[in-house]
C-alpha positions as CSV (number, residue, x, y, z in Angstrom):
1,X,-0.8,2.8,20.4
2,X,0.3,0.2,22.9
3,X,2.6,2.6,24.6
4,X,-0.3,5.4,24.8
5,X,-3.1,3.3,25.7
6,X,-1.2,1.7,29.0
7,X,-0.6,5.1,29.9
8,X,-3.6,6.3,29.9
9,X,-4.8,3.2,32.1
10,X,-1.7,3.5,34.6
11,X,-2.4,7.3,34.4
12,X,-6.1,7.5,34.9
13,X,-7.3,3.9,36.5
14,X,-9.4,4.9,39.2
15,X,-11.4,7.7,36.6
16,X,-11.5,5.4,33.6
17,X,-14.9,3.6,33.2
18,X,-15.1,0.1,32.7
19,X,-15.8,0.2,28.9
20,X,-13.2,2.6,28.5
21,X,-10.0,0.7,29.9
22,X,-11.4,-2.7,28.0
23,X,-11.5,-0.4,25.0
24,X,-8.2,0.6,25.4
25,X,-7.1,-2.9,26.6
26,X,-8.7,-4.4,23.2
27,X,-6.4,-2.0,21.2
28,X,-2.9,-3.1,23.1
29,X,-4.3,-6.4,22.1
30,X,-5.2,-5.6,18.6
31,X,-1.2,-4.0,18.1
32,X,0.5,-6.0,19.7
33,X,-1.0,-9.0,17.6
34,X,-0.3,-7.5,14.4
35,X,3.6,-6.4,16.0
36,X,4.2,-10.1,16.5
37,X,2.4,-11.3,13.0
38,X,4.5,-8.0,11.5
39,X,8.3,-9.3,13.6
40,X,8.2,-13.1,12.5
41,X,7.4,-11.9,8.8
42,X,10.0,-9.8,8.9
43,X,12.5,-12.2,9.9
44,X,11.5,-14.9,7.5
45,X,12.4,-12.1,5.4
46,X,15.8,-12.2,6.1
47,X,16.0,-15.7,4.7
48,X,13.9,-14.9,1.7
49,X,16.8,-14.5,-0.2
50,X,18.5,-17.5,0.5
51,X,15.5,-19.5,-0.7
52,X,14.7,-20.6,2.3
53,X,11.1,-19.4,3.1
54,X,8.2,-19.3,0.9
55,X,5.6,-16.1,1.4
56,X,2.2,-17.5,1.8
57,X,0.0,-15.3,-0.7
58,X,-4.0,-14.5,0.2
59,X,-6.1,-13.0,-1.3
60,X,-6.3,-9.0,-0.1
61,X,-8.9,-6.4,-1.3
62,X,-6.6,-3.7,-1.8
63,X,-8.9,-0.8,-0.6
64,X,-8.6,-2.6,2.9
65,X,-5.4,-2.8,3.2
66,X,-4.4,0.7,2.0
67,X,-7.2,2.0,4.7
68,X,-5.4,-0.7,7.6
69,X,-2.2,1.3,6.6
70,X,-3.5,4.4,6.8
71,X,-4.9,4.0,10.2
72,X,-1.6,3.3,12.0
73,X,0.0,5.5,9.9
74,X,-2.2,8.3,11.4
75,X,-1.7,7.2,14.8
76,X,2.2,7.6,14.7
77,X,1.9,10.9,12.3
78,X,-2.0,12.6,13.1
79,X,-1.1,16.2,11.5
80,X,0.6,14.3,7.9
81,X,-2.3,14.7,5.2
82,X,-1.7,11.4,2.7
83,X,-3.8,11.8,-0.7
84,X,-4.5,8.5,-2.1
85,X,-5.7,7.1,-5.2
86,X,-6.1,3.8,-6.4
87,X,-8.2,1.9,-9.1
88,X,-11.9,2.8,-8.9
89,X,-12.9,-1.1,-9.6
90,X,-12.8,-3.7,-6.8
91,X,-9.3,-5.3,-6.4
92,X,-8.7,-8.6,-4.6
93,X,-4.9,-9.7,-4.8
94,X,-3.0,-12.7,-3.7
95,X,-0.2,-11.0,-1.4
96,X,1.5,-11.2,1.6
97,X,-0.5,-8.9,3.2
98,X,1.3,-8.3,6.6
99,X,4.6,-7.7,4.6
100,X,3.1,-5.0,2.0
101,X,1.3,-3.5,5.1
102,X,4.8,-2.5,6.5
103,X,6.5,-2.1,3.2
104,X,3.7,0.9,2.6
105,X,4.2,1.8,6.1
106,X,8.2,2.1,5.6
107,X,7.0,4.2,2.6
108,X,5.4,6.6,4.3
109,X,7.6,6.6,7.1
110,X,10.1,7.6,4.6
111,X,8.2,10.0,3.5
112,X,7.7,12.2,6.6
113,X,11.4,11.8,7.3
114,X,12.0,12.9,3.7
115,X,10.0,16.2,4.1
116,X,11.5,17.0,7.8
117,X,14.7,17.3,5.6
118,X,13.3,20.0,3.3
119,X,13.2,23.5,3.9
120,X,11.0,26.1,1.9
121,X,7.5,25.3,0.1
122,X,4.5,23.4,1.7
123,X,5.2,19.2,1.6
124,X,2.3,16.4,0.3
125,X,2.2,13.0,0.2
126,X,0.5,11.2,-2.1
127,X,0.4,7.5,-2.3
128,X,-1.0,5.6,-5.5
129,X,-1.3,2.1,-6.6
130,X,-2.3,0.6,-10.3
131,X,-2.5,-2.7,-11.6
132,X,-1.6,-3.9,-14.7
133,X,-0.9,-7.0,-16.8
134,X,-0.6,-9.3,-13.3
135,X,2.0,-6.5,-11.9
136,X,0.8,-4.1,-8.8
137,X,2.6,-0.5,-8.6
138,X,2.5,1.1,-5.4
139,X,4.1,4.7,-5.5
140,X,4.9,7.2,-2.9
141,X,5.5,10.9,-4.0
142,X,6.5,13.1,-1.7
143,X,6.3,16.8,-3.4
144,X,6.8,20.5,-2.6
145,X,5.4,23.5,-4.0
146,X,8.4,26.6,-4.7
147,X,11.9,25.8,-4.6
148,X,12.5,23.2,-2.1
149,X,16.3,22.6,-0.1
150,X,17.6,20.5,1.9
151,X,18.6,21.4,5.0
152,X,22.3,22.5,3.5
153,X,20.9,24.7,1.5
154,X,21.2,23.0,-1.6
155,X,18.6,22.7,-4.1
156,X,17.1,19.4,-5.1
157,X,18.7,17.1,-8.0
158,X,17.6,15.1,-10.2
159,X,19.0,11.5,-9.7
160,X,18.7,8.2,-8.2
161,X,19.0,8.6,-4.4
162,X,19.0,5.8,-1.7
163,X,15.4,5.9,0.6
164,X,15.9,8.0,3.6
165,X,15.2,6.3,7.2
166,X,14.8,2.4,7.7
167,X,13.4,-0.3,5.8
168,X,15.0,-0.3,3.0
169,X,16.3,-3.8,2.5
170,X,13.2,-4.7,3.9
171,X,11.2,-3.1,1.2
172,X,13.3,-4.7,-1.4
173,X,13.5,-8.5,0.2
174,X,9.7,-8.3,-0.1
175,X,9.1,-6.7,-3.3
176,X,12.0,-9.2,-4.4
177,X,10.0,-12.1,-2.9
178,X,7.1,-10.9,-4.7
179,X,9.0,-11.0,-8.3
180,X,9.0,-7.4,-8.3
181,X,11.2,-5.1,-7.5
182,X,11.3,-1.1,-5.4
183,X,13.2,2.1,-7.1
184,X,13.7,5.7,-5.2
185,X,14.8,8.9,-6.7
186,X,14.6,12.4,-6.9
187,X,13.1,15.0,-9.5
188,X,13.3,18.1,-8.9
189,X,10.5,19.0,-6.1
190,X,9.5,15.5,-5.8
191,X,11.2,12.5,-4.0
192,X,9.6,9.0,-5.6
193,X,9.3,5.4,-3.8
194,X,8.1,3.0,-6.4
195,X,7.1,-1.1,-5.3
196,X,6.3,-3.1,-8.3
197,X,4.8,-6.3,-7.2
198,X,4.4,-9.2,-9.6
199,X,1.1,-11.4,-8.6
């Protein structure tokens, strides 16, 4: 977003109206606030383990953030369909919400990175969250229709297998630092990214 909008201003300043480049100005603004609030979590995350940073919980009406994650989601990936489903009763939840923003984003991240290395049958995403006795699961499933392969040809396993692309430790220091806990594996035409998050 930040990249394409100065772009478009460098590229097109003396046709852009006045509302338009402020428009686009406000969005560098807007991204490039939530990249700083999204960098210094992520490296207090790096000393969550040690015990040496506390995550500040707020409360977060999970519809909210689920929609702020799909929205920047879309922007990096427009042509990716994600199905979602989550509980049909209003949900407020004391989180970290900047660091389960980009864990879910690292989900689906992984996700499209997962597919581009499956050939054969048509790929969905499908994210889904429950809560439950004080514990939030958020799941990723990333599932093809037909007899999907990787890109060697072989056909898909089912096992544990590490999450494809970056973020994992991240994913885990924050579940970890929300006494919970992430899990990814793969069963037969579906890969599976699970974050259970005690609150």
């Amino acid at each position: 977003t930040i990249y394409g909008s100065c772009s478009a201003i460098i590229e097109n300043y003396d046709r852009l109206p006045k509302a338009q480049q402020i428009k686009l100005l406000g969005e560098v603004r807007e991204e490039a606030e939530w990249l700083i609030r999204m960098v210094e979590n992520l490296l207090s995350v790096t000393r969550i383990d040690g015990g040496r940073v506390h995550i500040v919980k707020t409360p977060t009406v999970l519809e909210e953030l689920i929609d702020s994650v799909l929205i920047k989601f879309r922007k990096r990936y427009p042509g990716q369909a994600v199905a979602v489903t989550i509980p049909d009763e209003f949900v407020s939840i004391p989180m970290d919400a900047v660091l389960i923003e980009q864990v879910l984003i690292n989900l689906l991240e992984n996700a499209v990175e997962a597919c581009g290395r499956i050939t054969g049958g048509k790929k969905f995403i499908r994210l889904s969250s429950s809560l439950a006795y004080g514990v939030l699961t958020i799941t990723m499933d990333n599932s093809f229709d037909g007899q999907a392969r990787q890109e060697d040809g072989k056909f898909l396993s089912s096992k544990r297998v590490d999450a494809p692309g970056v973020g994992l430790s991240s994913i885990q220091a924050v579940a970890r630092a929300h006494q919970g806990d992430s899990r990814f594996e793969a069963e037969g035409t579906v890969f599976r990214s699970s974050v259970y998050c005690r609150l």
